[in-house]
C-alpha positions as CSV (number, residue, x, y, z in Angstrom):
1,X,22.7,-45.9,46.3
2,X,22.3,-44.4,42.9
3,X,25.3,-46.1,42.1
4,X,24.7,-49.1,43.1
5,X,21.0,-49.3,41.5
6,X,23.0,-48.4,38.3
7,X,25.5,-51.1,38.3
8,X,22.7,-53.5,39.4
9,X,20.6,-52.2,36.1
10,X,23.8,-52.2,33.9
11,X,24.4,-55.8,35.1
12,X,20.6,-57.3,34.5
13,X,20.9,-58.9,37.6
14,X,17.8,-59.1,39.8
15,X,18.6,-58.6,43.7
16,X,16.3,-59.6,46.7
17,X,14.1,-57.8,47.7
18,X,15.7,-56.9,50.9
19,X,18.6,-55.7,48.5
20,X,15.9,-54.2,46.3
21,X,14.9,-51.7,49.0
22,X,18.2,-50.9,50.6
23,X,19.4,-49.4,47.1
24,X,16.1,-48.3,46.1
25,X,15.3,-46.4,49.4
26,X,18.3,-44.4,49.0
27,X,18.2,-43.5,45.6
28,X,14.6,-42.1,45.2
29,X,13.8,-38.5,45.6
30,X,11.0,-38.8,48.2
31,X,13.5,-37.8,50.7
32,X,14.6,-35.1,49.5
33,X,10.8,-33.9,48.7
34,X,9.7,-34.8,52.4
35,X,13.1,-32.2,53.5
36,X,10.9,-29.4,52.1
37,X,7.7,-30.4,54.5
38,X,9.0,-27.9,57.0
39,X,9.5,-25.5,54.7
40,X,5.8,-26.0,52.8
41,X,4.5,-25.2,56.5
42,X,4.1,-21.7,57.3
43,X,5.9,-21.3,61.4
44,X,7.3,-25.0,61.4
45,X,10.2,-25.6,63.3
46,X,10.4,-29.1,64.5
47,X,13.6,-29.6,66.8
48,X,16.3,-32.0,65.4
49,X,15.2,-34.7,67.8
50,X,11.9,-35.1,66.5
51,X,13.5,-36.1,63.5
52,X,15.6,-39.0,65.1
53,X,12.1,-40.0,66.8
54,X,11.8,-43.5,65.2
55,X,8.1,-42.9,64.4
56,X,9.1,-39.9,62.2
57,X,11.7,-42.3,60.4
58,X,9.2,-44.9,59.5
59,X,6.6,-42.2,58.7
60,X,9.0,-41.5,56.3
61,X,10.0,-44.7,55.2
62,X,6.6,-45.4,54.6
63,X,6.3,-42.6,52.6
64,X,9.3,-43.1,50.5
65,X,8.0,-46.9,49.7
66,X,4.8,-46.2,48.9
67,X,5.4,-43.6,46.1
68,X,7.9,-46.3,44.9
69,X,5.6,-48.5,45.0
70,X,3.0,-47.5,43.5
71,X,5.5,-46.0,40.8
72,X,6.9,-49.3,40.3
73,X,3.0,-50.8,39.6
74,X,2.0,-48.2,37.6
75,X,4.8,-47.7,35.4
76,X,5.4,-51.8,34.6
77,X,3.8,-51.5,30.9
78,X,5.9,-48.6,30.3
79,X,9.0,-50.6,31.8
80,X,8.3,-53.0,30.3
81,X,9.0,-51.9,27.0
82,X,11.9,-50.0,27.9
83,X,13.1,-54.1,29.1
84,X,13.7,-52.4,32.3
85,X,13.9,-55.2,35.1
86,X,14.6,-52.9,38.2
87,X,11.7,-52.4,39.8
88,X,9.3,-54.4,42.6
89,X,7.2,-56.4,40.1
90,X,10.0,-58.2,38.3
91,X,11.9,-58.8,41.5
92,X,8.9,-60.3,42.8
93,X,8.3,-62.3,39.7
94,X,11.9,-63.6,39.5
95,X,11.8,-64.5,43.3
96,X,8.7,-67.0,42.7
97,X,5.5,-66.8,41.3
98,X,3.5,-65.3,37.7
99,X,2.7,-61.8,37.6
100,X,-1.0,-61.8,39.0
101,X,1.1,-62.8,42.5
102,X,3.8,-60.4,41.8
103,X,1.2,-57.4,41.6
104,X,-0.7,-59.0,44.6
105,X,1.9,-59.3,46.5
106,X,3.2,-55.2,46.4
107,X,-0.7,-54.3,46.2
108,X,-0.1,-56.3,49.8
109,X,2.7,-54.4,50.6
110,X,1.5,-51.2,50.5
111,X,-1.4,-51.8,52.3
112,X,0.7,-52.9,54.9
113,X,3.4,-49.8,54.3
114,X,-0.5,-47.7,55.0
115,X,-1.1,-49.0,57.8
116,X,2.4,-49.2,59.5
117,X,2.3,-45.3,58.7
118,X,-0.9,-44.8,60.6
119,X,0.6,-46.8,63.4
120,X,3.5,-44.8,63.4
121,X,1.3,-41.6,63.2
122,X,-1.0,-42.8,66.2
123,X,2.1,-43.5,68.3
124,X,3.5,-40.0,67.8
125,X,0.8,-37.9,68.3
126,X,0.1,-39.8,72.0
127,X,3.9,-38.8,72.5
128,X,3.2,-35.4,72.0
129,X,-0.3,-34.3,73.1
130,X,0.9,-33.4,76.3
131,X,3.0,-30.8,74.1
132,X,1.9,-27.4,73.8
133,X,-0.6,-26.7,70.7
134,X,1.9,-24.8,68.2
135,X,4.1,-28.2,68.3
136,X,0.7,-30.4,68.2
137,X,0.0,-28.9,65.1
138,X,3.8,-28.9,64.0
139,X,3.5,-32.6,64.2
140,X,-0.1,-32.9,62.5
141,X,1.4,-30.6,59.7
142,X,4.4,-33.3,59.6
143,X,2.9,-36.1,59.7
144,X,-0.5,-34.5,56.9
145,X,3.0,-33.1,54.8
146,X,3.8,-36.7,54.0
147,X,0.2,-38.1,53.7
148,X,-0.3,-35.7,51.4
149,X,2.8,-36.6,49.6
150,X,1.9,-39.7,49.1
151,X,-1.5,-39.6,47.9
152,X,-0.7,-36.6,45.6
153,X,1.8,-38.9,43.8
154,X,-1.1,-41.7,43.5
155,X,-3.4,-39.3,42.4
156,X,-1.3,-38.0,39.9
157,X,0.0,-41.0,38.5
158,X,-3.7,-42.1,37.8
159,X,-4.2,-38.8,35.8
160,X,-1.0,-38.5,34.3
161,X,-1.0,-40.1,30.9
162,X,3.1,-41.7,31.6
163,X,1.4,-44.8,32.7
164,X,-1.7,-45.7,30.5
165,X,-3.9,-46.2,33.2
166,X,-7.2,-46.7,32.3
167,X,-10.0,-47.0,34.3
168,X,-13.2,-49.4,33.3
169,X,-15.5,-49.7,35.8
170,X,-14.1,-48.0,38.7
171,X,-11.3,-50.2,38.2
172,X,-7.7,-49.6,37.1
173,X,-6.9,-51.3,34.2
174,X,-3.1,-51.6,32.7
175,X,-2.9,-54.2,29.4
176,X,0.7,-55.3,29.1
């Protein structure tokens, strides 16, 4: 997926957002972050089926698109004076609509992406409170691991000074 985000950049094209995702969910690093939740956990030990649960997949497809998005909304001054093009806000732009509806529209998204996590969440703890209580809180620990990931990378993208977000009454605000 790497690959193909790479050509796509090299190229200037502008894919759909359907495309957007496919290559863009495969070549971010949240997965490969989220692998080391078991191993952040003191005495985790999910069995391999837990992670084919579908739950567990979209808790961490929710995850991965969240940090991406919010990346992609914070980092759009910076990007755009690299004339970088690959991220959410331009292919929402180019697919219809200014830039106020661009940013409304992943702001949208992720609120959606937060609540199809707690859905997901919800459903996979009823599955497993009849569990005993080592595994209940194996998949609390899981499913807090990638909260935590997520809001960590939020957080620290509002204090980092990459992005240039400024904050004026208790509002984030990002001149282009």
């Amino acid at each position: 997926m790497s690959e193909e985000e790479q050509r796509l950049r090299l190229s200037g094209a502008i894919p759909p957002i359907d495309d957007f995702w496919r290559y863009r969910l495969g070549s971010s690093a949240v997965p490969v972050c989220l692998a080391f939740n078991e191993f952040i956990w003191g005495g985790m030990n999910l069995p391999c089926e837990f992670h084919e649960d579908e739950d567990v997949k979209k808790i961490q497809r929710c995850t991965n698109t969240f940090v991406s998005g919010v990346n992609d909304i914070l980092s759009l001054k910076k990007e755009i004076r690299r004339g970088a093009i690959d991220s959410l806000v331009p292919a929402y732009l180019y697919h219809g609509g200014d830039l106020d509806m661009a940013v409304a529209k992943v702001v949208e998204f992720l609120g959606a992406e937060i609540r199809g996590m707690d859905e997901a969440a919800a459903s996979l703890f009823r599955r497993y409170e009849a569990v005993d209580a080592h595994m209940q809180k194996q998949v609390k620990d899981f499913v807090d691991g990638c909260k935590h990931h997520a809001t960590g990378n939020l957080l620290w993208s509002f204090e980092t000074g990459r992005y240039g977000v400024e904050w004026v009454d208790e509002k984030i605000v990002m001149a282009l």
